[in-house]
C-alpha positions as CSV (number, residue, x, y, z in Angstrom):
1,X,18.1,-7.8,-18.4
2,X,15.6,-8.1,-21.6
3,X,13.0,-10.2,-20.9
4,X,9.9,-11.7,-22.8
5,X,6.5,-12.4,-22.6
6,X,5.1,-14.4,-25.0
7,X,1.3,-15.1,-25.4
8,X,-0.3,-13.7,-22.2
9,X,-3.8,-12.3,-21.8
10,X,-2.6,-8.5,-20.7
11,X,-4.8,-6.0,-19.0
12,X,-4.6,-2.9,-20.6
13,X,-4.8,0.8,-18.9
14,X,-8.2,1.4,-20.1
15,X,-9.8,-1.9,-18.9
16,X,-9.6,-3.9,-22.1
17,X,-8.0,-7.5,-22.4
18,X,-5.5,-8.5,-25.0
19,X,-3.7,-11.2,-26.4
20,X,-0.2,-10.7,-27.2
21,X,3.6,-10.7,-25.9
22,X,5.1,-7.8,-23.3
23,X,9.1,-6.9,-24.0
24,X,10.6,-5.8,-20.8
25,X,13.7,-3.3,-21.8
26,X,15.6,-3.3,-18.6
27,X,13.4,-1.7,-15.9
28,X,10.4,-0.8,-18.2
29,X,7.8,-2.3,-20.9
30,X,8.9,-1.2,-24.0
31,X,6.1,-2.7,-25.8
32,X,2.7,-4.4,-24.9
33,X,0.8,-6.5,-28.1
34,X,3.5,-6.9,-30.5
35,X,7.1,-7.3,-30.0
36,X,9.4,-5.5,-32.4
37,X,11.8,-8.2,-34.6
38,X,15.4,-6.8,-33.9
39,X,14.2,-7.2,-29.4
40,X,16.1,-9.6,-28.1
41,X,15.6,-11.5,-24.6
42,X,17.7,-12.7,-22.3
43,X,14.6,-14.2,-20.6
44,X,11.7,-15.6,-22.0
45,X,8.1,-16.5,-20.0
46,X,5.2,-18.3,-21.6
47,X,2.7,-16.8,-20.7
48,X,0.0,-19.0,-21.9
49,X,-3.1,-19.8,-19.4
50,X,-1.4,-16.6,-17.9
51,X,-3.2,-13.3,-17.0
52,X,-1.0,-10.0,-16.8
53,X,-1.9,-7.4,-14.6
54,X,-0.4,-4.5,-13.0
55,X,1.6,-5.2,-9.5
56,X,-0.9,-4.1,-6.8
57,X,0.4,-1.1,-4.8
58,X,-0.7,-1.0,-1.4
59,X,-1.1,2.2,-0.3
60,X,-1.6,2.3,3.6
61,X,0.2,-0.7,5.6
62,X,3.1,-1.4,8.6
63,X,4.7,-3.8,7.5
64,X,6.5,-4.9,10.3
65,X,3.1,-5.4,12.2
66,X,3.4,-9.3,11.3
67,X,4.4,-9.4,14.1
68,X,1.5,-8.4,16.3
69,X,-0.3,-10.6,13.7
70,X,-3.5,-12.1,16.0
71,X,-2.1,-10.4,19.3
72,X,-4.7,-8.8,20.0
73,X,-8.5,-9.3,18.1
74,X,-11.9,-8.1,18.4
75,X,-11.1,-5.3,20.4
76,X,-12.4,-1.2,19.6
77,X,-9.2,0.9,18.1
78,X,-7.8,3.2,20.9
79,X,-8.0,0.2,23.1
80,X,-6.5,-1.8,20.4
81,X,-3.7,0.6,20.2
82,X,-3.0,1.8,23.6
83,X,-3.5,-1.4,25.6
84,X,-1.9,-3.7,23.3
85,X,-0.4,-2.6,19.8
86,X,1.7,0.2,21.4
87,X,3.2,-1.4,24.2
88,X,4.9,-4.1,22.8
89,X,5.8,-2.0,20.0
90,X,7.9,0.1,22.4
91,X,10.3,-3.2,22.8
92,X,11.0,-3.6,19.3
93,X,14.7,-3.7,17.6
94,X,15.8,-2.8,14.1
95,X,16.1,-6.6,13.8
96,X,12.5,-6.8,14.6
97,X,11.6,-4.6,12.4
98,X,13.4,-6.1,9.4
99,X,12.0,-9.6,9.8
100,X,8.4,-7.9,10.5
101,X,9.3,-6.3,6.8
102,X,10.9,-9.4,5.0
103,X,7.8,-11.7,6.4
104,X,5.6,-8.7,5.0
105,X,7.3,-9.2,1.9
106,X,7.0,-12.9,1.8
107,X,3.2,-12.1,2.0
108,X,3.2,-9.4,-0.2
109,X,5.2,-11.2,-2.9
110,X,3.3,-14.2,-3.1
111,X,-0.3,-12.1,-3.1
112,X,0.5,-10.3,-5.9
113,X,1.6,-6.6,-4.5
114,X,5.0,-5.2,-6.0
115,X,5.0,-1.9,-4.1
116,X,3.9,-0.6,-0.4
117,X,2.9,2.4,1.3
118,X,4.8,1.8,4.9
119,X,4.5,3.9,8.4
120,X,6.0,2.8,11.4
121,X,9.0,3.4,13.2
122,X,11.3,3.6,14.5
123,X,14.0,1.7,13.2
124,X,13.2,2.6,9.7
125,X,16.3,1.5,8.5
126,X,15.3,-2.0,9.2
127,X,12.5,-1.8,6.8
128,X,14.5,-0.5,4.1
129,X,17.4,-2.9,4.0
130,X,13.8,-5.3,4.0
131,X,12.6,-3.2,0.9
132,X,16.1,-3.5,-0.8
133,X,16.8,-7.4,0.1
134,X,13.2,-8.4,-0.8
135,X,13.2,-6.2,-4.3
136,X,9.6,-4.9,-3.7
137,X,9.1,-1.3,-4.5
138,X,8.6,1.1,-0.8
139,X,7.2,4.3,0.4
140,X,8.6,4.3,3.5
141,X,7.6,7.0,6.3
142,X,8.5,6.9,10.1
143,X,5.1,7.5,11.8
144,X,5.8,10.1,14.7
145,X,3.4,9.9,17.3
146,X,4.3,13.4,19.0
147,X,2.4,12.9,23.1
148,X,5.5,10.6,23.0
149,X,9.3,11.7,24.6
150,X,11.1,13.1,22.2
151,X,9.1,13.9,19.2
152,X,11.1,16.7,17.5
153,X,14.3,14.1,17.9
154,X,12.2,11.7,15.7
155,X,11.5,14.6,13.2
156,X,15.2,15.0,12.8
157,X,15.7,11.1,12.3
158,X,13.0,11.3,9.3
159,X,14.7,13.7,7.8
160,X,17.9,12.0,7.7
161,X,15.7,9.0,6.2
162,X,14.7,10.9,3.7
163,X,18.4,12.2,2.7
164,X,19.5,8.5,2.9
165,X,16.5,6.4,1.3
166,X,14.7,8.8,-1.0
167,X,15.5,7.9,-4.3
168,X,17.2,5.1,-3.1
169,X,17.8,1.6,-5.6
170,X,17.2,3.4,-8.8
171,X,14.2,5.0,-7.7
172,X,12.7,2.0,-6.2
173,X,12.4,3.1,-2.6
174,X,11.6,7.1,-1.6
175,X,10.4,8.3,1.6
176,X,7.6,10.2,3.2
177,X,7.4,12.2,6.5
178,X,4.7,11.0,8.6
179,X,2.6,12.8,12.2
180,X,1.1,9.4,12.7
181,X,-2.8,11.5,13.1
182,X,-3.9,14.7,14.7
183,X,-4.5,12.5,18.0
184,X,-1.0,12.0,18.6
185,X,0.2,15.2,17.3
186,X,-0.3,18.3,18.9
187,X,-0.9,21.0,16.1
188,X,2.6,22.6,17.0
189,X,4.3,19.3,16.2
190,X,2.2,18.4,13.0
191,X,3.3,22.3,11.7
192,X,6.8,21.8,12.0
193,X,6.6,18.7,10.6
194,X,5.0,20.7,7.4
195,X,7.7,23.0,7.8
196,X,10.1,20.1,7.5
197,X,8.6,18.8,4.4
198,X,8.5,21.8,2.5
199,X,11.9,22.4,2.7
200,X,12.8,18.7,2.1
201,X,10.3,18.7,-0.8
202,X,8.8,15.6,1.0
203,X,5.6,14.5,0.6
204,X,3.3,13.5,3.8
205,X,1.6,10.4,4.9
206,X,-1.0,10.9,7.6
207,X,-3.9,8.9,9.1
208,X,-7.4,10.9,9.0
209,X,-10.9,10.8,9.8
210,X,-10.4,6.6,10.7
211,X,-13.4,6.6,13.6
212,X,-16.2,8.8,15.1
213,X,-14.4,9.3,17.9
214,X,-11.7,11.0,16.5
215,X,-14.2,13.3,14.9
216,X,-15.8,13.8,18.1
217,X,-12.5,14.9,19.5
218,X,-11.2,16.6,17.3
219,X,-14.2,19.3,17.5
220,X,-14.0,19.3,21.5
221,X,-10.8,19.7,21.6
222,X,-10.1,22.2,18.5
223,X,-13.3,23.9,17.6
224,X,-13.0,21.6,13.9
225,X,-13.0,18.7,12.0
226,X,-10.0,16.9,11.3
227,X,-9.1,17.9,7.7
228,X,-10.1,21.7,8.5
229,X,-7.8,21.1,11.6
230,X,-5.0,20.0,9.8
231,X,-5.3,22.3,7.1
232,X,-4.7,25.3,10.0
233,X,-1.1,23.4,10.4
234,X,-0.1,24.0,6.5
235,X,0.2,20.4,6.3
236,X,-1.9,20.0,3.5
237,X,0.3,22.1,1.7
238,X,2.9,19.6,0.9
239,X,1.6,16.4,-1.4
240,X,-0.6,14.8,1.0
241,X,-1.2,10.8,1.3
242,X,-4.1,10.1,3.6
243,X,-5.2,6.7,5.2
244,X,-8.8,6.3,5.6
245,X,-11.0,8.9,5.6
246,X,-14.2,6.8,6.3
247,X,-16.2,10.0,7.9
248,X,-16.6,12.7,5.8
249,X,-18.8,15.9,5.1
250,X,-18.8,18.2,2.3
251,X,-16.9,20.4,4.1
252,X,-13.9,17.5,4.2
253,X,-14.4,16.8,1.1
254,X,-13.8,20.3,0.0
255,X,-10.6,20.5,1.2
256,X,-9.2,16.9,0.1
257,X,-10.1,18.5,-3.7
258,X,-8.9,21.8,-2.9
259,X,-5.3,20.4,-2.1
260,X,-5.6,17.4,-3.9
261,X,-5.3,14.8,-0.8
262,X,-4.6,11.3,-2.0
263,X,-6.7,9.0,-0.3
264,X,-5.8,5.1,1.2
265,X,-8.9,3.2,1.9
266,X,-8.7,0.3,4.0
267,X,-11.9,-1.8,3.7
268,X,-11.1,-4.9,5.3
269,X,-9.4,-3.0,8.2
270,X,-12.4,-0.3,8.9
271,X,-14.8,-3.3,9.2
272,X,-12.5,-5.4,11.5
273,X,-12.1,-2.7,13.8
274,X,-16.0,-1.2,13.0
275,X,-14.5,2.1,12.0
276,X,-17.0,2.3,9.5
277,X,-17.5,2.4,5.4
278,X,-15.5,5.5,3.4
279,X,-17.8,7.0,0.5
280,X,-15.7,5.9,-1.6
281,X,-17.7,5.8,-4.5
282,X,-18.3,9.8,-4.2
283,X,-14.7,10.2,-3.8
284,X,-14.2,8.4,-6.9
285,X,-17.1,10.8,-8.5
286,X,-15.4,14.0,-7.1
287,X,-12.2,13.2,-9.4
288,X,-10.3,12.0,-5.6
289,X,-7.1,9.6,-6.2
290,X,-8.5,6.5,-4.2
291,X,-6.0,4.1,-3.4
292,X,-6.4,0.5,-1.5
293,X,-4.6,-0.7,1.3
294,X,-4.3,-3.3,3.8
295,X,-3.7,-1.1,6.9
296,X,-1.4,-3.2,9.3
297,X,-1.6,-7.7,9.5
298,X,-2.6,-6.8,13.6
299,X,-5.4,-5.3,12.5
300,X,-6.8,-7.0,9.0
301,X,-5.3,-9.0,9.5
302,X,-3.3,-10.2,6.1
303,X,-1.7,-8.4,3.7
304,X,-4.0,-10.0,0.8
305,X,-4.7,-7.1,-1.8
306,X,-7.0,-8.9,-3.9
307,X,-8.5,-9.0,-0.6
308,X,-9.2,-5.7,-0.7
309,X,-10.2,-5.0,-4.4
310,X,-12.8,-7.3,-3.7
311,X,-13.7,-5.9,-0.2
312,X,-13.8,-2.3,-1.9
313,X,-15.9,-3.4,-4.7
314,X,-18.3,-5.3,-2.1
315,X,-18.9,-2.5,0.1
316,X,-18.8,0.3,-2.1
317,X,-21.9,-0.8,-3.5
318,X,-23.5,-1.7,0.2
319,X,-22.3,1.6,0.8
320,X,-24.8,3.3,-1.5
321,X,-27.1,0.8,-2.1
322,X,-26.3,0.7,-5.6
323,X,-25.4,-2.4,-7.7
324,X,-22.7,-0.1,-10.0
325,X,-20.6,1.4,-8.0
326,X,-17.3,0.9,-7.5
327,X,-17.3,-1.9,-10.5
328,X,-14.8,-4.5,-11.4
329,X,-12.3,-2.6,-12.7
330,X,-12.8,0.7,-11.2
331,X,-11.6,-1.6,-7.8
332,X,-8.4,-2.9,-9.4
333,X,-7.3,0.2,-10.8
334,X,-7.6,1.7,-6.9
335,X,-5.0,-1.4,-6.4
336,X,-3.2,-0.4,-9.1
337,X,-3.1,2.9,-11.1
338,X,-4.9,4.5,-8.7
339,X,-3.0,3.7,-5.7
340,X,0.4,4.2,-7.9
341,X,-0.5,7.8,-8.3
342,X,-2.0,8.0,-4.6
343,X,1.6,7.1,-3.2
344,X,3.3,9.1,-5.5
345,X,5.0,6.9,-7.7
346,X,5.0,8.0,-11.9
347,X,5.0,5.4,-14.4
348,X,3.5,2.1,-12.4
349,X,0.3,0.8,-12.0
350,X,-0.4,0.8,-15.8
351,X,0.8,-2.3,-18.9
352,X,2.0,0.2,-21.3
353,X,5.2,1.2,-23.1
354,X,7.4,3.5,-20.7
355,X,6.1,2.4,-17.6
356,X,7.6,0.5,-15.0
357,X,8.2,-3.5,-15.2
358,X,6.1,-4.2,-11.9
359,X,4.0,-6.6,-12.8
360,X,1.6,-9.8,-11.9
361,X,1.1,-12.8,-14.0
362,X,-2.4,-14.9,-12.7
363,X,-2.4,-18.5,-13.6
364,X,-6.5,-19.1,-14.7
365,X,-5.8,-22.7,-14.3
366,X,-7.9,-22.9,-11.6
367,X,-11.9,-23.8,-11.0
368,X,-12.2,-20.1,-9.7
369,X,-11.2,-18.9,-13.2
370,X,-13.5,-20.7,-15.2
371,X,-15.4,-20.1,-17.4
372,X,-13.7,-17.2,-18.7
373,X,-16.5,-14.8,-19.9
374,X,-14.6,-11.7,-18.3
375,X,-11.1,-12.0,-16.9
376,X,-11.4,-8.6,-15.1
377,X,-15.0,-9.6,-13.4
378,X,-13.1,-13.4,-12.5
379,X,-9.7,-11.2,-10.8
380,X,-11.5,-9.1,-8.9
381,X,-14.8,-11.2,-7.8
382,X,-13.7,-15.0,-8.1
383,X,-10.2,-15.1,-7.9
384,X,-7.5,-15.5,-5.0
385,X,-4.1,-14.9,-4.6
386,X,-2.9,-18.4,-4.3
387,X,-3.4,-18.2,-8.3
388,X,-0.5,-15.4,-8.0
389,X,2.5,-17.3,-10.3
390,X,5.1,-14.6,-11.2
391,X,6.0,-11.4,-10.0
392,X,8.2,-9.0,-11.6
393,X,9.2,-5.9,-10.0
394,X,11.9,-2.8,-11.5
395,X,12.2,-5.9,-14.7
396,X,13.3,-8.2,-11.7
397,X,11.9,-11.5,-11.3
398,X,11.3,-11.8,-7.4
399,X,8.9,-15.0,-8.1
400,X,8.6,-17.3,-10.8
401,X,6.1,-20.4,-11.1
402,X,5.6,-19.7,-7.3
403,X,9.1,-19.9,-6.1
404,X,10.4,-17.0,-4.3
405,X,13.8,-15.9,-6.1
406,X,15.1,-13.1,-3.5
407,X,13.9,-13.8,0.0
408,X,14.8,-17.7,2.0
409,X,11.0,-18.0,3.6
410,X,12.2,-20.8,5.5
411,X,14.6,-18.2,7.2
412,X,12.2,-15.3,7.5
413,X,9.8,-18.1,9.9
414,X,13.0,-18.9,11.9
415,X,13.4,-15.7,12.6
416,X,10.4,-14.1,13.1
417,X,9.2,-16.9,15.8
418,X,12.2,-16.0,17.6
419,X,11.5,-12.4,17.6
420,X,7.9,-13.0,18.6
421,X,8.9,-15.0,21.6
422,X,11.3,-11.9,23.0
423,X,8.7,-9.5,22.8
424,X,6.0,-11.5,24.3
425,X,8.5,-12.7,26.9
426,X,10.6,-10.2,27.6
């Protein structure tokens, strides 16, 4: 389907706002500005009062964690995991897991986020039939925590995800492999799981360097920090997404450059759980791929990720004391471009011809978008996601004038308050 754009404020790739139409060829933009004469639309949006922005990509979540949403609170993170999170994950079904995703992608849709980095497990499959029913774009990755029973079984089951899902939906869903961190993985584990990738061709998706105690661990118990750790594996040596990374040294920082690590930064999770502040800011100097995500809705807890731009923005500058960093736009192009590229994905995160139709129309109706000196300062300072109108992902309308157009919401409550009461019950 062709579709139109007409008369939308558009935010361009280098941070400059302009007036114009956006032709949507099928799944791509074919132009941004002006629309050739002989394009013809099947649909056509007016986009006046409307701001166009690039679908947010978030770049570390678990999705199906909506449904540990305010389980457990205020609590430090191995505690968090092992006494509460973990447990009751151990009773979930596939059919948990996909209403955890579609209610994820409820969330997702109606903030503004067309595409997610996901690790959890370990019905996987549940989360993609999610991904495919929902039309949001997914990075999917079974997280494999290896002190668990049957570890290399759960290797063997990512693989065969990746055979099945990667490439997936025109493109719209591939798959990672994933040792959920070093602390669950025994270094044997995480270098078969290397091995595993490099023959797949897979990319990785790990957490790293999330607290001081894992630091701290990781050099009683190996002799290094984490990233020189995990470099001994060979894991590094595939493309490498990793979540976090809020304690670093030059030494870590080394090696993230040297093998060109992707990093997720989760601001609003690392100050829930006081894991700390990532120097984002240096990474950002460094020439590092910083992405944003929203880490899981048990531990944020939403899936908001103009949340996060704004979190990022806030802290980055607290961070270093320093009014400039981590400006306006430099935080929604981590949402964005930046977290496109740290996931892996080619042509999204970017309005411009040949790029992906994943996109985000704004309404600046609203008393939080006026006046309207600078639409990039108002979205990532002023704004909120309730001001999220229309959402177009692959060329695919999945929300228009704030109506959901592939998921019954009504449904996805029903079912996820019945799948909350079994595993709190049960």
């Amino acid at each position: 389907m062709n579709t139109l754009i007409k008369n939308v404020s558009a935010l361009l790739p280098d941070g400059e706002v302009k007036q114009g139409d956006i032709a949507i060829e099928g799944n791509l933009i074919k132009s941004v500005g002006s629309v050739a004469e002989d394009f013809k639309p099947d649909k056509v949006i007016d986009g006046s009062g409307k701001f166009a922005v690039p679908g947010f990509v978030n770049a570390h979540t678990h999705a199906s964690m909506t449904l540990l949403r305010s389980h457990a609170d205020d609590m430090a993170l191995m505690e968090w995991l092992q006494d509460k999170i973990w447990p009751v994950e151990d009773k979930m079904t596939e059919d948990d897991l996909y209403w955890g995703a579609m209610l994820a992608a409820v969330e997702m849709i109606r903030s503004g986020t067309t595409a997610f980095a996901d690790m959890y497990g370990p019905y996987v499959d549940g989360i993609a039939r999610a991904t495919i029913d929902s039309g949001l774009r997914g990075i999917l990755a079974r997280g494999i925590v290896a002190v668990a029973p049957g570890a290399y079984e759960k290797l063997e089951d990512s693989v065969r995800l990746y055979k099945t899902y990667h490439g997936a939906e025109n493109g719209r869903i591939t798959v990672m492999l994933s040792p959920h961190a070093l602390y669950t993985c025994p270094p044997e584990f995480i270098k078969a799981l290397a091995d595993k990738a490099k023959a797949l061709g897979a990319e990785v998706h790990i957490h790293m360097s999330e607290t001081e105690g894992e630091v701290k661990d990781c050099l009683k118990n190996y002799g290094k920090r984490p990233f020189a750790h995990v470099e001994s594996t060979g894991l590094f040596e595939n493309g490498t997404l990793a979540a976090h990374c809020v304690h670093l040294d030059d030494e870590d920082i080394g090696i993230i450059k040297k093998y060109n690590i992707r990093v997720a930064h989760n601001p609003g999770s690392n100050l829930k759980l006081a894991s700390g502040i990532a120097p984002v800011q240096r990474l950002l100097d460094e020439g590092i791929c910083v992405g944003l995500g929203t880490d899981g809705a048990s531990s944020n807890n939403n899936l908001d990720m103009l949340e996060e731009v704004r979190l990022a923005a806030l802290i980055g500058k607290v961070q270093t004391m320093d009014p400039q960093a981590v400006p306006a736009f430099s935080a929604i192009q981590m949402g964005t471009e930046f977290g496109a590229r740290a996931v892996g994905l080619k042509d999204v995160g970017r309005l411009e011809a040949g790029c992906k139709a994943d996109l985000v129309l704004y309404s600046t109706e609203g008393p939080e978008w006026h006046p309207r000196y600078n639409l990039v300062s108002l979205l990532a300072y002023s704004a909120n996601s309730g001001s999220v109108d229309t959402v177009l992902v692959d060329g695919k309308l999945l929300m228009e004038k704030k109506q959901l157009l592939t998921i019954d919401e009504e449904k996805v409550f029903f079912e996820v308050d019945r799948c909350a009461k079994h595993l709190m019950n049960d």
